[in-house]
C-alpha positions as CSV (number, residue, x, y, z in Angstrom):
1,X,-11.7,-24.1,19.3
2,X,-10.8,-23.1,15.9
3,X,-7.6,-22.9,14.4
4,X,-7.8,-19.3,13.7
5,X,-8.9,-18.2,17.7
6,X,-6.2,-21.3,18.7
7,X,-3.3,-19.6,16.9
8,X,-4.7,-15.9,18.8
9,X,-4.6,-17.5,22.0
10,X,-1.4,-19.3,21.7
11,X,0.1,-15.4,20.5
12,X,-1.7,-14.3,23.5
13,X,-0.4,-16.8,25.8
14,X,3.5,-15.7,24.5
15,X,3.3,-12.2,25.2
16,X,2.0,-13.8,28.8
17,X,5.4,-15.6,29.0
18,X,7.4,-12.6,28.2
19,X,5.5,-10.5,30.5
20,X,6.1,-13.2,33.2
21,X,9.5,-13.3,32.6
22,X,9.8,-9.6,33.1
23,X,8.2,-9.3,36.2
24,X,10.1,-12.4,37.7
25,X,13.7,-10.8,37.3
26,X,12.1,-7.3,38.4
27,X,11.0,-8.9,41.6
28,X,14.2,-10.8,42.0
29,X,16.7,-7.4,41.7
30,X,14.1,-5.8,43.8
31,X,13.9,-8.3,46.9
32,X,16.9,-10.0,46.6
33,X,19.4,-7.9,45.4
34,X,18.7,-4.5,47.3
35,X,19.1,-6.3,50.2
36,X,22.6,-7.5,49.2
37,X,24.2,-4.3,48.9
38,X,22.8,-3.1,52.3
39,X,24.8,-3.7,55.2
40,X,24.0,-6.8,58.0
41,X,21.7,-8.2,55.7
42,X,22.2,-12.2,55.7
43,X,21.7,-13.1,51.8
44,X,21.4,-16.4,53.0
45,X,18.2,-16.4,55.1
46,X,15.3,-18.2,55.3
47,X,13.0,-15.8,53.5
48,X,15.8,-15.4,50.4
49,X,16.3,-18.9,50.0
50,X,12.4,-19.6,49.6
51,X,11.9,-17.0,47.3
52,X,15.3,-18.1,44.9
53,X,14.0,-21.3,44.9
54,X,10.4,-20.0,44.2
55,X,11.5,-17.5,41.7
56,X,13.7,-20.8,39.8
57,X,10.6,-23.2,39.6
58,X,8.4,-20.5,38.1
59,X,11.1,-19.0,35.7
60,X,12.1,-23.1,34.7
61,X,7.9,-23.2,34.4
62,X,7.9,-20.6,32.2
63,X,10.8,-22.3,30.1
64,X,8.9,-25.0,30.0
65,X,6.1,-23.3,29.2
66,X,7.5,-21.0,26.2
67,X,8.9,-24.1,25.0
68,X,5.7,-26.2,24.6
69,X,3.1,-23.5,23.6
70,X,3.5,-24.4,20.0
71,X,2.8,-28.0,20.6
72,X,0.1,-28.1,23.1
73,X,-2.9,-29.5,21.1
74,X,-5.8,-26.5,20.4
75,X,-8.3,-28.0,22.9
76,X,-5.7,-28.6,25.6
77,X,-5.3,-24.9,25.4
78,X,-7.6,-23.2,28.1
79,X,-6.6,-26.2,30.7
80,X,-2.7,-25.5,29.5
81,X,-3.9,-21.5,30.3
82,X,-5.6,-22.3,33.7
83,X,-2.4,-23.8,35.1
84,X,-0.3,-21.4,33.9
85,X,-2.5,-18.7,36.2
86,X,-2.4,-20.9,39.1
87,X,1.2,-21.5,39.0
88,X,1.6,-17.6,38.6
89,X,-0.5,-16.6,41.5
90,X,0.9,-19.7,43.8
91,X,4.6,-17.8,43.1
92,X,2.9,-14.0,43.9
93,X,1.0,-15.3,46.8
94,X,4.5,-16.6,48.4
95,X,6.1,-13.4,47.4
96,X,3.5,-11.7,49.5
97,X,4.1,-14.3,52.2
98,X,7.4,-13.4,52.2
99,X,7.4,-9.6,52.0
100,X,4.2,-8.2,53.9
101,X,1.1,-10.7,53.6
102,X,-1.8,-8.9,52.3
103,X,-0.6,-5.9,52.9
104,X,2.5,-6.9,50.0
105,X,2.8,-4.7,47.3
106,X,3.0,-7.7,44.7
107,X,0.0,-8.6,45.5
108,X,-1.0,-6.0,42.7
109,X,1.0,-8.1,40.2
110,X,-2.2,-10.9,40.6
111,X,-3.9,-8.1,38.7
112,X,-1.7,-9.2,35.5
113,X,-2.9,-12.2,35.6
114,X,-6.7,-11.6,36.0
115,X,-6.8,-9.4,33.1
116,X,-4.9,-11.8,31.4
117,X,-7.6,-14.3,32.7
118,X,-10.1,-12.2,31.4
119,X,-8.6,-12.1,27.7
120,X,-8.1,-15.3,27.1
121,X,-11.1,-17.2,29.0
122,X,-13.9,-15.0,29.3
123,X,-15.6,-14.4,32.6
124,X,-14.9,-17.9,33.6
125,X,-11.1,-17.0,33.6
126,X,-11.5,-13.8,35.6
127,X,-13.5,-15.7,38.1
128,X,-11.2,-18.5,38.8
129,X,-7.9,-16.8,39.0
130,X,-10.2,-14.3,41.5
131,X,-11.3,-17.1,43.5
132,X,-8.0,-18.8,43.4
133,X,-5.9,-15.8,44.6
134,X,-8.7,-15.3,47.1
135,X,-8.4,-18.5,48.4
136,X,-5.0,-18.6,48.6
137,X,-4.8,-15.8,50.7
138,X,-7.3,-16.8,52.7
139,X,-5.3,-19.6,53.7
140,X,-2.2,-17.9,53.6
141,X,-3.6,-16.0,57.0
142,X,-5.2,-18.6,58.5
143,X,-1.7,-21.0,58.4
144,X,-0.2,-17.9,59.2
145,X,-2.6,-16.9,62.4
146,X,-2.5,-20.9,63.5
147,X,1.3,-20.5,63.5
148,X,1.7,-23.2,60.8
149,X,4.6,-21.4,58.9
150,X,6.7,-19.1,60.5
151,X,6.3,-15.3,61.1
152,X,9.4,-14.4,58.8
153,X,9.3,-10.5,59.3
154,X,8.3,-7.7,61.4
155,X,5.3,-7.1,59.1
156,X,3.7,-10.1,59.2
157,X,4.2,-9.8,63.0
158,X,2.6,-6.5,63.0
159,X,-0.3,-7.9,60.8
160,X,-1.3,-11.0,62.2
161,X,-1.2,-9.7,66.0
162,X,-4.3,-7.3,64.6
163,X,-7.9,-8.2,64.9
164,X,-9.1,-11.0,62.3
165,X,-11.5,-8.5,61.5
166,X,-9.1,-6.0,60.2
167,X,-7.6,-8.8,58.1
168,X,-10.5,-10.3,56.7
169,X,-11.7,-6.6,55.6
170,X,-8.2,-6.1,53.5
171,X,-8.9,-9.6,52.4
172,X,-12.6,-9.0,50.9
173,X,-11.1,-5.4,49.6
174,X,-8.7,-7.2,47.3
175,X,-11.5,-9.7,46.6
176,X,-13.8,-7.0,45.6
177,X,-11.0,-5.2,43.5
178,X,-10.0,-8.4,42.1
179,X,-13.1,-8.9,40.6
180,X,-13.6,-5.9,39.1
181,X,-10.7,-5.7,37.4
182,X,-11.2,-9.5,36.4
183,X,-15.4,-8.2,35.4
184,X,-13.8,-4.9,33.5
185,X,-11.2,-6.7,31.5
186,X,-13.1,-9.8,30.1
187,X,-15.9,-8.0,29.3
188,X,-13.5,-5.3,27.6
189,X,-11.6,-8.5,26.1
190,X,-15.2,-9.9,25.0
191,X,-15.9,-6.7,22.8
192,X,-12.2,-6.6,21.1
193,X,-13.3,-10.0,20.7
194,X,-16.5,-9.4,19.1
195,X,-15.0,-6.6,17.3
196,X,-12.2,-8.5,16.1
197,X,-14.6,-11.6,14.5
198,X,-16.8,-8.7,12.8
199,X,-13.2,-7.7,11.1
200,X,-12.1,-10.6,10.2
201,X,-15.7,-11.6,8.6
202,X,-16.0,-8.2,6.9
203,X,-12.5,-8.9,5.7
204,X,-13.6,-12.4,4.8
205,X,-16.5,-11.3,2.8
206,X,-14.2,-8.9,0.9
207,X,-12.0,-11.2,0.0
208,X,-14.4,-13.4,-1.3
209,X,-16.5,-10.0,-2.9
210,X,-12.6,-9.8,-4.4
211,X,-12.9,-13.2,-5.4
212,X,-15.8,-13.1,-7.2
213,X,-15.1,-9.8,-8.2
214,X,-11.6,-10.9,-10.4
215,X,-13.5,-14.7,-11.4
216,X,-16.6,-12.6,-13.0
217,X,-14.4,-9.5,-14.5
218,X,-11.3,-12.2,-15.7
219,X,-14.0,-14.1,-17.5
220,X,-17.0,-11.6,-19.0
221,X,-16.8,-11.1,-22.5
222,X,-16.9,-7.5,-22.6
223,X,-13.8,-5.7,-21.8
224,X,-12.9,-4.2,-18.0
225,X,-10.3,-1.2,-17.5
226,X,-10.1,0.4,-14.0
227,X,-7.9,3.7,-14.1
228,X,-7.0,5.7,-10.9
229,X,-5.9,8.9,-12.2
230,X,-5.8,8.1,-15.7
231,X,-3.2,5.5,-15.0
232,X,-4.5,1.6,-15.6
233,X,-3.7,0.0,-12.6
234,X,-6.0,-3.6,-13.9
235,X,-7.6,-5.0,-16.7
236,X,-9.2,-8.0,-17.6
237,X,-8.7,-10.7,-19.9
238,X,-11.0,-9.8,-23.0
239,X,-9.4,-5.9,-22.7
240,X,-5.8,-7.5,-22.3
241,X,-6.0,-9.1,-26.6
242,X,-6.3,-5.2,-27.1
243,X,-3.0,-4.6,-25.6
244,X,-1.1,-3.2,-28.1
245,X,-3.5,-0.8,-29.0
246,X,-4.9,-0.1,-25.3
247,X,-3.5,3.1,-24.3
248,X,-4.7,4.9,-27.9
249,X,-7.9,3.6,-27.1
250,X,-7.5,4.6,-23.8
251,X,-6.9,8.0,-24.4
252,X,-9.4,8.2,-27.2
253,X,-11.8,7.0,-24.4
254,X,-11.1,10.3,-22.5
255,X,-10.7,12.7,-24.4
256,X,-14.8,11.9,-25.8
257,X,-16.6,13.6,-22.4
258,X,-19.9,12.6,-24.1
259,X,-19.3,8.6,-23.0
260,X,-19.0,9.2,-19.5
261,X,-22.3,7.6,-18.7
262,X,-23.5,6.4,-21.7
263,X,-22.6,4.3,-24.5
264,X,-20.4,5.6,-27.5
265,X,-18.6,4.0,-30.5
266,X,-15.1,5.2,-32.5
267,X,-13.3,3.3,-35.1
268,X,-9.4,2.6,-33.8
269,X,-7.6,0.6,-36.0
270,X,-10.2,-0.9,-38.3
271,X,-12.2,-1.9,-35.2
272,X,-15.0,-0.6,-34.0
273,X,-15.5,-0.6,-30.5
274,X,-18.6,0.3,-28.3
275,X,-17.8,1.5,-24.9
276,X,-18.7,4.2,-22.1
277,X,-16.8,5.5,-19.2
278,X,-18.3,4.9,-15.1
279,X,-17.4,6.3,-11.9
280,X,-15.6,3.5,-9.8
281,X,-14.6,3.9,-5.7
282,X,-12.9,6.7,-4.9
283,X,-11.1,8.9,-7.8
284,X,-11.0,6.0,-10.1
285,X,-13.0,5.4,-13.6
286,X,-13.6,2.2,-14.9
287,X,-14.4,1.6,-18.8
288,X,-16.3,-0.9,-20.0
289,X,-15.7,-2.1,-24.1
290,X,-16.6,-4.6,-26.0
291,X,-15.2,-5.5,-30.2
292,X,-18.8,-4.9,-32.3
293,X,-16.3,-5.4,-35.8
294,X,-17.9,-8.5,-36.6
295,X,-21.3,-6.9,-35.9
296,X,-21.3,-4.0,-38.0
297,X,-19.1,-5.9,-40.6
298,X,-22.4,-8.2,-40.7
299,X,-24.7,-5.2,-40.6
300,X,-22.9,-3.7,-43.6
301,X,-23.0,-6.5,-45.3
302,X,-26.6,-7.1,-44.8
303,X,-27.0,-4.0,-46.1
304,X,-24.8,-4.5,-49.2
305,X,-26.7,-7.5,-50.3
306,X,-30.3,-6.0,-49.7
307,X,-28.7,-2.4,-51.7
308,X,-27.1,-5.2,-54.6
309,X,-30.4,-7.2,-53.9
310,X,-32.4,-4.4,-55.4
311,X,-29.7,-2.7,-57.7
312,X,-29.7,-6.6,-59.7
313,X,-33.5,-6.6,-59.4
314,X,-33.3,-3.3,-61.2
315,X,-30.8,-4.2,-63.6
316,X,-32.2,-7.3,-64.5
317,X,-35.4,-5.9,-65.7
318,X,-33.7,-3.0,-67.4
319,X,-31.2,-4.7,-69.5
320,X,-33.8,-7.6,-70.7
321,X,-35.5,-5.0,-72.0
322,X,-32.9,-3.2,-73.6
323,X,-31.5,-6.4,-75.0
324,X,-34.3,-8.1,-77.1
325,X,-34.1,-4.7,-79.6
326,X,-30.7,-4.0,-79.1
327,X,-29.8,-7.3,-80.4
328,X,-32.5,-6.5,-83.6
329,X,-30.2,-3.3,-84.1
330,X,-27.1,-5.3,-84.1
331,X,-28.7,-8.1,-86.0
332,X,-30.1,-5.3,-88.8
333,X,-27.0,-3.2,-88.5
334,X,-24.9,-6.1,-89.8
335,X,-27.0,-6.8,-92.8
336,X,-27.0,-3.3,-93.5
337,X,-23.2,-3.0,-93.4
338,X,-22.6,-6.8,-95.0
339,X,-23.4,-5.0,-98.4
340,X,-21.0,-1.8,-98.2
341,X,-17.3,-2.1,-99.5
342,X,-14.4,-3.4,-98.0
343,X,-12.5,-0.9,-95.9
344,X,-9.8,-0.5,-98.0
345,X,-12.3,1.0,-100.6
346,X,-13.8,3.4,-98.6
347,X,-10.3,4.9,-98.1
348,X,-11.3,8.0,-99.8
349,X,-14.9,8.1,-97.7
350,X,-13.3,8.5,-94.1
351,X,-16.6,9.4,-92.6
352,X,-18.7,6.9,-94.0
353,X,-16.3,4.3,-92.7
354,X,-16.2,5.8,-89.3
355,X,-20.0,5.9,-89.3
356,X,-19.6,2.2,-89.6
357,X,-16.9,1.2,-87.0
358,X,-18.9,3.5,-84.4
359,X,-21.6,1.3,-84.6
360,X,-20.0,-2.2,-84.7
361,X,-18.1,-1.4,-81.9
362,X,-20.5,0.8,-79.8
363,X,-23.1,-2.3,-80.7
364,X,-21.0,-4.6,-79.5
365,X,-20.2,-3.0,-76.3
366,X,-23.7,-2.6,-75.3
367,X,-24.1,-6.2,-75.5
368,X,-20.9,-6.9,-73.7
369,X,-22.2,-4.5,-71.1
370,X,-25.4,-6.1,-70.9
371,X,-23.6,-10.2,-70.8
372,X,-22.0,-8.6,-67.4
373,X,-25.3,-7.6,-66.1
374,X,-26.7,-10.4,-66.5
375,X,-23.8,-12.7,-65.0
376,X,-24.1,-10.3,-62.1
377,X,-27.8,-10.4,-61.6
378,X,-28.2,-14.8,-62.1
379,X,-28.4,-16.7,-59.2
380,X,-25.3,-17.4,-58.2
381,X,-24.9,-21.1,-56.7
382,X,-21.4,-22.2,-56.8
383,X,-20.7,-26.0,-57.3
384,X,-18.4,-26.5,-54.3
385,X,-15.7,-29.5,-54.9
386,X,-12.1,-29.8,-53.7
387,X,-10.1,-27.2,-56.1
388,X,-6.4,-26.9,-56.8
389,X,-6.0,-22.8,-56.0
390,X,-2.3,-22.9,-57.6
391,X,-3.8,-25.1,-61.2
392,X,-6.7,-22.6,-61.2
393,X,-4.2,-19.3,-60.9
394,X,-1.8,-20.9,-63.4
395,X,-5.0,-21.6,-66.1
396,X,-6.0,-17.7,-65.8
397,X,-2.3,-16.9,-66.1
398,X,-1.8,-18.8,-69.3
399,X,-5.1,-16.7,-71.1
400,X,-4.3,-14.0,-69.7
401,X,-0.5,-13.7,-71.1
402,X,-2.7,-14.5,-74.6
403,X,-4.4,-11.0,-74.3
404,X,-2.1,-9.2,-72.6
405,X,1.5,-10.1,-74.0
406,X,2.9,-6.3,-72.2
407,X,1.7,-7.4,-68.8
408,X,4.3,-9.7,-66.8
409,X,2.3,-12.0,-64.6
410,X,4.2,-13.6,-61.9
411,X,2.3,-16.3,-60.1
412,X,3.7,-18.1,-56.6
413,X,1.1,-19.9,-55.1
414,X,1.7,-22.7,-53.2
415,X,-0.2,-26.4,-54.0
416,X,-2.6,-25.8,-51.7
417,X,-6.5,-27.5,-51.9
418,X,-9.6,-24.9,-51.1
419,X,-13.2,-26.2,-51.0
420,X,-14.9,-24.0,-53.8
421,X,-16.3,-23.5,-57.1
422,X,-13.2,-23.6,-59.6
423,X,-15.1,-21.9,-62.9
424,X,-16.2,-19.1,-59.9
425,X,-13.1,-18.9,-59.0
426,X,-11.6,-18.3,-62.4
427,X,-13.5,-15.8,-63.0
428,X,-12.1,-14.2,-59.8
429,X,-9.0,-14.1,-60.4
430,X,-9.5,-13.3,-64.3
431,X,-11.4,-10.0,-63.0
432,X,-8.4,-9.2,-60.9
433,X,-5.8,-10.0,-63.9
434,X,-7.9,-7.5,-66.4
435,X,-8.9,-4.3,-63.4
436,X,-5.0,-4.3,-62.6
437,X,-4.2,-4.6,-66.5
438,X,-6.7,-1.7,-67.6
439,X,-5.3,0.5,-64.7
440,X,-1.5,-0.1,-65.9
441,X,-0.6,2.3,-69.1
442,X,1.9,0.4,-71.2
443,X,3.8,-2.4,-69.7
444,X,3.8,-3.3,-66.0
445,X,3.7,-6.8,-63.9
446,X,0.8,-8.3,-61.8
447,X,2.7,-10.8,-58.9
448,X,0.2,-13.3,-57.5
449,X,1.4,-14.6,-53.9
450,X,-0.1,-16.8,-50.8
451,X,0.0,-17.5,-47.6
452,X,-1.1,-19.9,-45.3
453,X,-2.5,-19.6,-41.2
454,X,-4.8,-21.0,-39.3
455,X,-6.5,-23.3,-41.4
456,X,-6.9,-20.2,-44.3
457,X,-4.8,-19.2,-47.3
458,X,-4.4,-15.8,-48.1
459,X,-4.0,-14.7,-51.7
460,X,-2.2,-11.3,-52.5
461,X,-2.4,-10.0,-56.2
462,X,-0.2,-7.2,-56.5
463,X,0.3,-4.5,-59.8
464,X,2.7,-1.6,-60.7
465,X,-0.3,0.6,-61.7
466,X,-1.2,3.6,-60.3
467,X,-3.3,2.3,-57.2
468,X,-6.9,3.3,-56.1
469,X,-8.2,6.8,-54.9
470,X,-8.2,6.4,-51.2
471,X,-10.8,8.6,-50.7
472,X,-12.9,6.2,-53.1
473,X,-11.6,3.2,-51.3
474,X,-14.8,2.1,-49.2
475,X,-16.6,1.7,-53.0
476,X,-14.1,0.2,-55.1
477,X,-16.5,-3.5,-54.8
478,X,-19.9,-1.6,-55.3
479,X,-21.4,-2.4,-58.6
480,X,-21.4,0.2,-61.5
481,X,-18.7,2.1,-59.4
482,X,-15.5,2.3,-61.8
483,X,-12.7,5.0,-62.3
484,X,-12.1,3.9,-66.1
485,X,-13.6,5.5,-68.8
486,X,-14.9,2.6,-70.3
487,X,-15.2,0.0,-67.6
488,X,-18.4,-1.1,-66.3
489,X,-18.0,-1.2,-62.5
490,X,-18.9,-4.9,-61.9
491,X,-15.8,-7.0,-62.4
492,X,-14.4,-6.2,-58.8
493,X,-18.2,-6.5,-57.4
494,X,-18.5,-9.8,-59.0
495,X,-15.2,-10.9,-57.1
496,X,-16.6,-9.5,-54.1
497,X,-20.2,-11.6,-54.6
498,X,-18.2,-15.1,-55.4
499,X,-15.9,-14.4,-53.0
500,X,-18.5,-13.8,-50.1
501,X,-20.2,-16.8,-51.3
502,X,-17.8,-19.0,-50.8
503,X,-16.9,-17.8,-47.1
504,X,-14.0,-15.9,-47.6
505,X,-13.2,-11.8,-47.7
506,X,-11.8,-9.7,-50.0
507,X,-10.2,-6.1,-49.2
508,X,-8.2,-3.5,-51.2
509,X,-5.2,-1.2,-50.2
510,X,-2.5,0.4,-51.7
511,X,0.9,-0.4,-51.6
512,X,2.8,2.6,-52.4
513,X,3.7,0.9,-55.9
514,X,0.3,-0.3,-57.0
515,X,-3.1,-1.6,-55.9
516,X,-3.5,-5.0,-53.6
517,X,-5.9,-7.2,-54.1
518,X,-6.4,-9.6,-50.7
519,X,-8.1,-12.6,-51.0
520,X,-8.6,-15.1,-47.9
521,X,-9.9,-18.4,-48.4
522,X,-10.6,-21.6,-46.1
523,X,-8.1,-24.8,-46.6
524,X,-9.7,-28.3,-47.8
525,X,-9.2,-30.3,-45.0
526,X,-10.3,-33.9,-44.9
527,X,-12.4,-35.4,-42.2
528,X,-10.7,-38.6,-40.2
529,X,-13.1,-40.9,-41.4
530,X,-11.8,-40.3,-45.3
531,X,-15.1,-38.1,-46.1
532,X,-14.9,-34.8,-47.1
């Protein structure tokens, strides 16, 4: 027997007790005390006392019983059961005896017990506690008709001075009835049974369907949100790292009635996230997401180095060509101009003398222009070594205070080691210093500043000038993209292209008082063994 059927039969066999217990007094205020308030009726005959006694052993037996269920071992349970019906019908049998025979009305209270028969052990139940009540009764007359107990009441005298045949028909009428009612209720019993095992397997398999159901959701890496009613009543753990912006997305989710059944994408938050919308059970919708940032961050760079790719292919070929003869022009222009008079004699010949400057200084910022192009289009391959960030910052600082004496630069970066080119990086930061100082008009401040998490510093290079165009924010690192008059476009995309080479990002913003530069970097850490 298993424990789950053992603790239904023991619940069964409980309600038994109760039942008995009920039926016991009932038969006790009906046969015993009835009598008592009737007049010349001796409360202390023969028949009373059997039955007190009879009714005190079965209710201590059912004490007894009540008691003890809980303990009884699980396959001591049907033999605990059988006896329990035999001592039942024994005590309703003598209650018969002693109030009719088989024409007793309690004999009907032996029905109790065969259905309960039936419940709890089958056929095999009903059968027994049919044959045994039969049996009983069977000898009940005979030791009755043989004048082996006494004839106790007028009714039994009646009964048994009648023909055995008349008996034995009553007898085989309750046998028949008996067994019916014990047929009816087991096979009724069987089918709750039957019934009941299909629930509780159906309910088994849902839990586990549950089970699998929260182990496969909790751990997909795609994110699960089931709303009844527009209201999230569960989600999983990849959606659950999107908490604080789940209900935007959420509600961005529904409001798009294209994504219900298919598969969309918004931007929330600088994310991009690709999701759709199902039907679940009942009223409820369930979304399915998933973070593509990194991908489309990749794709777009991709697509930025095969765009810079062909734009330094371009350029390459275009400015060696311009070079070789522009640097003849420059190299004749110089000759030309090494023979005409000193500036301060060619006072009274202002255009002559602004003839001249225009092409020294145009000249030279062709070639300048064309320098950049170059050290944009060269392979770069930086030398990676364990670098000082805070000496490399200082360095730039000190050159930079040379040029730029009206510019307060305020470095604070801690002493912190990154694995990286340190001439590459230089030229980083040296970039930064002279976009933020060609953006400031007069005198301003550029404040350099780090921070360090999860094995990364973050550099922050702020200025007081007048920040970048937002709506020409998504280009401010493309090459030959500049807002100045006379800048060239690629000192920010060179910061970008060193920066990306080393493994690190780079992102503008505005501040409210200025432009941010962001830099983030990996720490030099040192392996265990000593090697780096």
């Amino acid at each position: 027997m298993n424990s789950l059927y053992a603790e239904e039969f023991r619940n069964h066999l409980y309600y038994y007790f109760i039942i008995r217990f009920f039926f016991v007094f009932t038969v006790v205020f009906s046969f015993f005390l009835f009598p008592f308030v009737r007049e010349n009726t001796d409360i202390f005959s023969f028949s009373n006392k059997v039955f007190l006694t009879s009714a005190f052993v079965i209710v201590l037996i059912n004490i007894i019983s009540l008691l003890s269920n809980r303990s009884i071992k699980d396959r001591y349970l049907p033999l605990f059961a059988y006896i329990q019906f035999s001592f039942e019908i024994i005590f309703w049998v003598i209650v018969s005896y002693l109030s009719g025979g088989i024409e007793s009305p309690y004999l009907y209270v032996i029905i109790i017990n065969i259905v309960y028969s039936g419940i709890l052990l089958r056929e095999k139940g009903a059968i027994f506690t049919t044959l045994f009540a039969f049996i009983l009764l069977l000898l009940q007359g005979i030791t009755v008709k043989m004048s082996v107990v006494p004839l106790i009441s007028t009714e039994l005298v009646e009964l048994y001075a009648s023909k055995w045949e008349t008996y034995f028909s009553r007898l085989f009428t309750y046998l028949l009835f008996f067994s019916f009612t014990g047929f009816v209720a087991s096979r009724i019993a069987k089918g709750f049974q039957q019934a009941n095992k299909d629930l509780f397997e159906s309910a088994q398999r849902n839990r586990e369907l549950r089970k699998h159901f929260f182990a496969i959701f909790s751990n997909i890496n795609m994110g699960i949100i089931i709303l009844n009613k527009k209201e999230i009543i569960y989600i999983n753990k990849y959606a659950y790292q999107f908490s604080n912006i789940l209900n935007t997305f959420v509600d961005i989710i529904l409001a798009d009635t294209y994504a219900k059944g298919r598969w969309s994408e918004k931007k929330v938050d600088d994310m991009w996230i690709s999701f759709t919308v199902m039907p679940y059970v009942e009223s409820q919708e369930v979304i399915i997401f998933s973070d593509v940032t990194n991908i489309r961050k990749r794709e777009e760079e991709l697509e930025y180095q095969e765009r810079m790719a062909a734009i330094g292919r371009l350029t390459a070929s275009i400015a060696h060509e311009i070079k070789n003869p522009l640097t003849s022009l420059i190299g004749a222009s110089e000759l030309m101009f090494a023979s005409t008079p000193s500036n301060e004699s060619l006072q009274n010949d202002s255009d002559e003398n602004q003839l001249v400057s225009i092409v020294r200084r145009e000249g030279k910022r062709v070639k300048t222009l064309l320098d950049s192009l170059f050290r944009y289009t060269e392979d770069l391959k930086p030398v990676m070594t364990k670098c000082n960030l805070k000496n490399i910052i200082d360095d730039v600082s000190v050159l930079f205070r040379l040029g730029y004496p009206d510019i307060n630069i305020v470095p604070e970066v801690n002493d912190v080691l990154v694995f990286g080119d340190g001439d590459r990086l230089k030229e980083v930061f040296w970039n930064i210093f002279i976009n933020s100082a060609e953006s400031i008009e007069g005198r301003g401040s550029v404040k350099i500043m780090s921070r360090e998490h999860d094995d990364k510093i973050e550099i922050t290079v702020d200025d007081t000038g007048p920040g970048f165009n937002e709506k020409d924010m998504d280009r401010i690192f493309d090459p030959f993209y500049s807002t100045k008059k006379r800048g060239t476009g690629l000192g920010l995309a060179q910061v970008y292209r060193i920066i990306t080479k080393h493994g690190g990002t780079v992102k503008a913003q505005n501040t409210g008082t200025g432009a941010r530069i962001i830099i983030e970097l990996d720490i030099f850490k040192e392996r265990s063994d000593g090697k780096e």
